[in-house]
Every structure is written in structure tokens, then in C-alpha cells.
C-alpha positions as CSV (number, residue, x, y, z in Angstrom):
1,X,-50.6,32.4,11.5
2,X,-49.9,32.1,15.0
3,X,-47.7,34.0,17.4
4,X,-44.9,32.2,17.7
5,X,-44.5,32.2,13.4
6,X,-45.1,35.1,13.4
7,X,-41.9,35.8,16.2
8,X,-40.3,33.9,13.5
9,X,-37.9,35.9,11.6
10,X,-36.7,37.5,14.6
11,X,-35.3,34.0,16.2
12,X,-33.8,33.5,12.7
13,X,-32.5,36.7,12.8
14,X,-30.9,36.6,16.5
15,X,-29.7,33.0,15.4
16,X,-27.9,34.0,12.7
17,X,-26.8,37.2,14.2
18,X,-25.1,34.6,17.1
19,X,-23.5,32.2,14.5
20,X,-21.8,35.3,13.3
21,X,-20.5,36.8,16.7
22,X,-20.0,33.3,18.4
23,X,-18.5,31.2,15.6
24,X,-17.8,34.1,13.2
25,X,-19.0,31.8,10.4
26,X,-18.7,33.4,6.6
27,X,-21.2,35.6,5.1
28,X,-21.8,32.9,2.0
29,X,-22.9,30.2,5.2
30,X,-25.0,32.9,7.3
31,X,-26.8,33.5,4.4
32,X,-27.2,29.7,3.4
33,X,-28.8,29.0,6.2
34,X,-30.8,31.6,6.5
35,X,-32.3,30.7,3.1
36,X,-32.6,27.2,4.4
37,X,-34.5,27.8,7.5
38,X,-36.9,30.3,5.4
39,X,-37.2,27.2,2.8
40,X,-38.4,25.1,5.9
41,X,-40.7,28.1,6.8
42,X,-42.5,27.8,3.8
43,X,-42.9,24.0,3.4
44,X,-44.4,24.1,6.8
45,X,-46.0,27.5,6.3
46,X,-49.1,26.5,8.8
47,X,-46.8,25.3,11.3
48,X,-44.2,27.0,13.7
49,X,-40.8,25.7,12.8
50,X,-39.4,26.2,16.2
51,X,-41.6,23.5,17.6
52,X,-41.5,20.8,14.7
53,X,-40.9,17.4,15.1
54,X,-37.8,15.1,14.0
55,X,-40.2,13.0,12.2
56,X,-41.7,16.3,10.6
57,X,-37.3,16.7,10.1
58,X,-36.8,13.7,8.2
59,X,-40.1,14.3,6.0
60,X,-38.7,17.4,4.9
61,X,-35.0,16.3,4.4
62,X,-36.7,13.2,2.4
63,X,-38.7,15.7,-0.1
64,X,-35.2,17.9,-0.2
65,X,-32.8,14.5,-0.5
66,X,-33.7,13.9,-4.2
67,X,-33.6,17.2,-5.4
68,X,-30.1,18.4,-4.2
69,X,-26.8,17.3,-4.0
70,X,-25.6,15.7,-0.9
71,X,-23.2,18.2,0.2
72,X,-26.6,20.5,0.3
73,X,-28.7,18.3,2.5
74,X,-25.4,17.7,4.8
75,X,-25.5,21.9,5.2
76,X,-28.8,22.0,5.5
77,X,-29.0,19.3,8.3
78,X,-26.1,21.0,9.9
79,X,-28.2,23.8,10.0
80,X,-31.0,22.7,11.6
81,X,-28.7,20.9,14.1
82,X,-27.2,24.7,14.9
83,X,-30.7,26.1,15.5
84,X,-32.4,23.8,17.1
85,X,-29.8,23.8,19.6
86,X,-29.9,27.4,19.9
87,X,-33.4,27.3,20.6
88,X,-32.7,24.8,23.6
89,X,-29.9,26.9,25.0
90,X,-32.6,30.2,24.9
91,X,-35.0,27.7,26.6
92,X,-37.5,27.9,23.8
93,X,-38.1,24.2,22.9
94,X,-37.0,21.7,26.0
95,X,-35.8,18.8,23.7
96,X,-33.4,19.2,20.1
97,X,-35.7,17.0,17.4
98,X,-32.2,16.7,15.4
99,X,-30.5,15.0,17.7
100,X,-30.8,11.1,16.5
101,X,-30.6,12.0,12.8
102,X,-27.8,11.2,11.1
103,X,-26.4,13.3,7.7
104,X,-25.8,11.6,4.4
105,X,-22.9,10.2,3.2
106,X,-21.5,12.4,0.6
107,X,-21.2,10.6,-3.0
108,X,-18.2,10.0,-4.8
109,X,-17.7,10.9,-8.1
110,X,-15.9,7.9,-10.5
111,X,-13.0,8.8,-11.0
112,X,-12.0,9.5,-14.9
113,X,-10.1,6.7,-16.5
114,X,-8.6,5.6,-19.8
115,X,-8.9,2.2,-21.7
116,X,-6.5,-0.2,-22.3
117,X,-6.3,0.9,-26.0
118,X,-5.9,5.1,-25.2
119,X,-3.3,3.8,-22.8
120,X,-1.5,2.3,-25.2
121,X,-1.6,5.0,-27.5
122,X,-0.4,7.4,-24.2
123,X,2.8,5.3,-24.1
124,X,3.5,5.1,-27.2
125,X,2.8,9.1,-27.9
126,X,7.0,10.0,-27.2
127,X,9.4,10.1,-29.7
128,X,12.1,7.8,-28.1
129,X,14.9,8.4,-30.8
130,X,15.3,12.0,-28.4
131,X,16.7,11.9,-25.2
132,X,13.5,14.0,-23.5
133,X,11.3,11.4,-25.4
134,X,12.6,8.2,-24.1
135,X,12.5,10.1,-20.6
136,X,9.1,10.6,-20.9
137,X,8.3,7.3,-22.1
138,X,10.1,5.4,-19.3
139,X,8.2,8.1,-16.7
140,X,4.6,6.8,-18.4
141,X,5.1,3.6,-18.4
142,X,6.1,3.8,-14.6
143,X,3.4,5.6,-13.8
144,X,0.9,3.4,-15.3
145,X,2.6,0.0,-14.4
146,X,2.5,1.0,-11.0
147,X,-0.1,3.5,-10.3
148,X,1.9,5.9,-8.7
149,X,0.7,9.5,-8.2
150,X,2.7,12.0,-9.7
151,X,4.5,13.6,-6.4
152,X,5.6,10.2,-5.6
153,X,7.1,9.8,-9.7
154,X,8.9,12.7,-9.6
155,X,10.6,12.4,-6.2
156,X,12.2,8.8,-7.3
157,X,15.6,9.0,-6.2
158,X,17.8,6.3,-8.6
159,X,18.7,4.1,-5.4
160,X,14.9,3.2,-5.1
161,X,15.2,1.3,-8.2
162,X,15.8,-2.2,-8.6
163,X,16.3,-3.1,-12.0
164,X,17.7,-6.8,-10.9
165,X,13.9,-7.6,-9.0
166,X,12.3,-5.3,-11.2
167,X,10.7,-3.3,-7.9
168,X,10.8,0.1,-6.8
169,X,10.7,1.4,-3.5
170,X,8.0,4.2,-2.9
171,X,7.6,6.8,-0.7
172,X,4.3,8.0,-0.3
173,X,1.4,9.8,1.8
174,X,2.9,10.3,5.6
175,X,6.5,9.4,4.1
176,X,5.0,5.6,4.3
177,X,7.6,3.2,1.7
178,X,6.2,0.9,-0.4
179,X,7.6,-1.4,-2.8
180,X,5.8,-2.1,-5.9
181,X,6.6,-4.1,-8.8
182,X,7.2,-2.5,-12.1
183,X,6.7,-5.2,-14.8
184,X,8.6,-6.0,-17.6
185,X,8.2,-2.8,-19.9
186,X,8.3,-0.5,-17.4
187,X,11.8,-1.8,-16.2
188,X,12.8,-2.4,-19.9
189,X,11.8,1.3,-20.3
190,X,13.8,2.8,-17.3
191,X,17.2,0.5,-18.3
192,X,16.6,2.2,-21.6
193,X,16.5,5.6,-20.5
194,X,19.4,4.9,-17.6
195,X,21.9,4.3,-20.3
196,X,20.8,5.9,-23.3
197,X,19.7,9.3,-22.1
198,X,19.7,10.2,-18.5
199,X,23.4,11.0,-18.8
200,X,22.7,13.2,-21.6
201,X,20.5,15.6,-19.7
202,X,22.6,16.0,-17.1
203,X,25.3,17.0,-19.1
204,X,28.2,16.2,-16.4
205,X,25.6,17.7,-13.7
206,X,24.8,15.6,-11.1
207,X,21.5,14.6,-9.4
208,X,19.7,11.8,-7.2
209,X,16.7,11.6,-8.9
210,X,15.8,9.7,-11.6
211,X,13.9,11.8,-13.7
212,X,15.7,15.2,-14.6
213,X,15.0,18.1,-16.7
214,X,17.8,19.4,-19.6
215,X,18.7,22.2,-16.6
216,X,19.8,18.9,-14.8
217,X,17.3,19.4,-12.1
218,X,14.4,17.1,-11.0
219,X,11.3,16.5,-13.2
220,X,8.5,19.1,-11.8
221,X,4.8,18.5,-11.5
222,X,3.8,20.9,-13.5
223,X,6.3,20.0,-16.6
224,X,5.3,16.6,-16.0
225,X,1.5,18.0,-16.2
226,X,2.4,19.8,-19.1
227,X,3.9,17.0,-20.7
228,X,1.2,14.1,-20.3
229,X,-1.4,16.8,-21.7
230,X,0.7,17.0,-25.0
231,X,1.5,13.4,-25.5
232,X,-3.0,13.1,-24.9
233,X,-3.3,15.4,-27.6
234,X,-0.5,13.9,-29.9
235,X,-2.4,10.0,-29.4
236,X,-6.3,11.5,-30.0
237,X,-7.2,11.4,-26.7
238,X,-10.2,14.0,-26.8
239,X,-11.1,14.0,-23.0
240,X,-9.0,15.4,-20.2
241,X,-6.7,14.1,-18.6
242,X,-4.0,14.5,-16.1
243,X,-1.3,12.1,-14.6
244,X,-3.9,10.7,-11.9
245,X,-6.0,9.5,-14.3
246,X,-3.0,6.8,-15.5
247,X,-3.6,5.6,-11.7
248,X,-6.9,5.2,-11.7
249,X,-6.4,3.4,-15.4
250,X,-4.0,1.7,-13.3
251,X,-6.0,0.4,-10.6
252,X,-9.0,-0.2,-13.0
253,X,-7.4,-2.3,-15.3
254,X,-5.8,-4.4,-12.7
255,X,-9.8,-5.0,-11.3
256,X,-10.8,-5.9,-14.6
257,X,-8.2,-8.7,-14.8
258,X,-9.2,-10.3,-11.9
259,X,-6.7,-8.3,-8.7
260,X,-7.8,-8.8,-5.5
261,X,-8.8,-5.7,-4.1
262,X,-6.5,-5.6,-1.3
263,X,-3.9,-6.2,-3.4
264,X,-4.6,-2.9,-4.9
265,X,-4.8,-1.4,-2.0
266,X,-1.7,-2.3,-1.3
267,X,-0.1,-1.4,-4.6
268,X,-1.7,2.2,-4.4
269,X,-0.1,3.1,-0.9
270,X,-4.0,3.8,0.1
271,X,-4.1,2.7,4.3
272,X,-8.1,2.7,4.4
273,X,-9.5,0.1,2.0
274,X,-12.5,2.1,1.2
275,X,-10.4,4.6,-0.5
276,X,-9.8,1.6,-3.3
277,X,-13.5,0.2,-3.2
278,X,-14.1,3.0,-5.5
279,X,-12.5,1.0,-8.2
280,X,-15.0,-1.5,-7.9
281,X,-17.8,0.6,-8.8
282,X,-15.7,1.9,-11.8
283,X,-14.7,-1.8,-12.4
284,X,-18.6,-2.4,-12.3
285,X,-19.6,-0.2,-15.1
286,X,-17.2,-1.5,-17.6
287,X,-18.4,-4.5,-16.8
288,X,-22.4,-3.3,-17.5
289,X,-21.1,-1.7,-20.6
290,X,-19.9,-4.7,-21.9
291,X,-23.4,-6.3,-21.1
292,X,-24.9,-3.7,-23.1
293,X,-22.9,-3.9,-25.7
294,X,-22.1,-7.8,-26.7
295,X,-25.3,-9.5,-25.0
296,X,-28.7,-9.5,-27.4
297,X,-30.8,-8.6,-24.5
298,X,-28.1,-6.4,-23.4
């Protein structure tokens, strides 16, 4: 072992000991990087990490890319991009190897999503001879014929609705409107609950939303939570879910019908179309599924 490795754990330790007093970074990240800067130590155990390469860099973050999660290799690379710096600033290497190597894209997980079939049996779950029933059956099919997330179902005031063009005006991220189109059942559903049973909850109370409680206030997101759990359970759905996953159902389904993407985009109030493009990968495995399933070489 040469000098300088051996001089080693002291420049990790004067790093680290910087991080802390410069950037008062966490304990949990001082000592994640100092296990990551020891793991580099002993793949290049003949070697003197301080004077690596960035092609000795990318060999190493190659071997460590399929083995850990991308959020691992992005802290680890952030790392290496905080010592190797520190080493130029203390004058001990003249040139930072990290400097042209970009991190990983984090992945994205699919989002969870229901089939056309569960969904049915979601909306029909309520008992809509009740007045709290046929509430929550007008709310679900809202939510699923327009893919709205919850805080933006619950805040619908009754002036947004336009039973007449069967639209409803949304207010959502960054108090951006939107109008969306509810369909058929879902305006059938909230006429239905507008003159059967809103009235009723209110009890002579009054309120400018359109979904209220029996305390005549406005429908919570953690009753309506509460709520779409039960009416899972009640229709045999055995995985979790929670009223997101009626959007993404929302946004799948219309991908599997043949929606332009932007036109989703659009519909889900996202401003970046790479938010929706998600959906096409979920869209995608439905669509490989099928494959599997029907075709005889499948």
C-alpha cells in the first residue's frame, strides 16, 4: 500500500468532518457516504482513490448500477462529486474526474391501477337507495369519468357544474381551471344525487360545495379515503387502493381505447407531458399481457 492510501482515511475523515461543519448535512448522509467512499476503497484496494480516474468512475458506478437502486447510485455519484471537489479545493488532485458524468435518471414506479371490470364493481359497491350511498356513487363515478385527484373532487363547488354540457370546471395544481367532460353516467349520477339527496344531508344547512357530509360540511379527504377503502372491500377488490388509483384507472383505460396522449394530458390538469407518458408504459403492459395470454406463441 502506498502512502497516499494509506493517508486515506484521514482525507475521508477531514471530508466528512467538513460536510458536517460546512453544509451541516444529517448524520444518516455523513455516514452514507462515508460507507460509500470506503466501498470504492476496497474495489480499488491497490489503488489510491484520491487520484482515480473518471473512466476508473464510470467502471465502478457500471459494476454498482445493476446491483442498487437508482436513487443509491444518484447518492453515491453525488458523493464522489462532493469529494472530489474537496480534494481540488485542498489542492490535492489539480483536475475533478467527476465533472462530465452525468447521474441516472431515477425510475418510476407504474403506478397501481384497476381493470375495467374491478371498476365496475367499485361503482356499483354503494347502496344508492340511502342518501350517503347515492353521494358516494355520484363522487366515484366523477372521479373515475374524469380522473380527478381527490383534493380537486372534494373542493367542487356546485357552480362548477354544468349539467346542461355535461362539463365541469376544475381547479387544480397552482389554482390552474380546467374543464373536463364528465360523460353520460357520471352527469346522470350527480343530477341524481342533486335532487334526490344532497338536500337531505344538509338538512336546511347551507354549503357551496357539492359533496357534503350529514354535519352539512364539505366531503373530507380522509372520509373520502375511508370511504373508497370500504366500497374496495365490499366489491372483492383484494389489493390496495386509494382514490388515485381511479385516476390512473382513468387515464389507463382511456390509453387503451385509443386517447391521444395529449389529450390526457390535458384531461389530467398535468403541464409537463412527461408526467402522462407514464401511462404509456402502463398502457404497454396490458397490452403484452394480452399477448401472452390470447396469442399461441404468446
Amino acid at each position: 500500500m502506498n502512502e497516499a492510501s494509506k493517508e486515506l482515511p484521514l482525507i475521508v475523515d477531514q471530508f466528512i468532518n467538513s460536510l458536517w461543519l460546512e453544509d451541516g448535512l444529517s448524520k444518516n448522509t455523513l455516514d452514507s457516504y462515508r460507507y460509500d467512499l470506503k466501498q470504492l476503497a476496497i474495489w480499488y484496494s491497490n489503488r489510491d482513490i484520491a487520484h482515480i480516474t473518471k473512466s476508473e468512475i464510470q467502471e465502478y458506478l457500471a459494476y454498482r448500477f445493476p446491483l442498487s437502486k437508482s436513487r443509491s447510485i444518484a447518492r453515491l455519484l453525488a458523493c464522489l462529486r462532493r469529494f472530489y471537489r474537496y480534494l481540488v479545493r485542498e489542492n490535492i488532485i489539480h483536475e475533478d474526474p467527476t465533472l462530465m458524468i452525468e447521474a441516472p435518471k431515477p425510475s418510476k414506479a407504474l403506478p397501481k391501477s384497476l381493470n375495467e371490470n374491478e371498476v365496475e364493481k367499485l361503482l356499483n359497491a354503494p347502496n344508492i337507495s340511502d342518501d350517503q350511498g347515492l353521494r358516494d356513487r355520484a363522487m366515484l363515478e366523477l372521479l373515475y369519468a374524469c380522473g380527478l385527484r381527490v383534493s380537486e373532487l372534494i373542493t367542487i363547488m356546485v357552480t362548477e357544474v354544468s349539467l346542461n354540457d355535461g362539463v365541469i370546471r376544475i381547479t387544480g395544481k397552482g389554482d390552474k381551471t380546467r374543464l373536463v367532460p364528465m360523460g353520460e353516467e357520471a352527469s346522470h349520477w350527480i343530477e341524481q344525487y342533486l335532487k334526490s339527496s344532497r338536500d337531505n344531508l344538509l338538512k336546511e344547512k347551507k354549503s357551496k360545495y357539492l359533496f357534503v357530509t350529514l354535519r352539512g360540511a364539505a366531503m373530507t379527504r380522509q372520509a373520502f379515503w375511508y370511504l373508497i377503502k370500504r366500497y374496495a372491500v365490499a366489491s372483492g377488490i383484494k389489493h390496495a387502493i386509494s382514490p388515485h388509483v381511479l385516476r390512473h384507472a382513468f387515464a389507463t383505460h382511456l390509453l387503451n381505447h385509443g386517447a391521444d396522449l395529449r389529450v390526457v394530458q390535458m384531461l389530467l390538469g398535468h403541464s409537463d407531458i412527461s408526467t402522462t407518458q407514464i401511462y404509456t408504459h402502463v398502457a404497454r403492459e396490458r397490452l403484452k399481457d394480452l399477448h401472452q395470454k390470447h396469442h399461441p406463441r404468446g
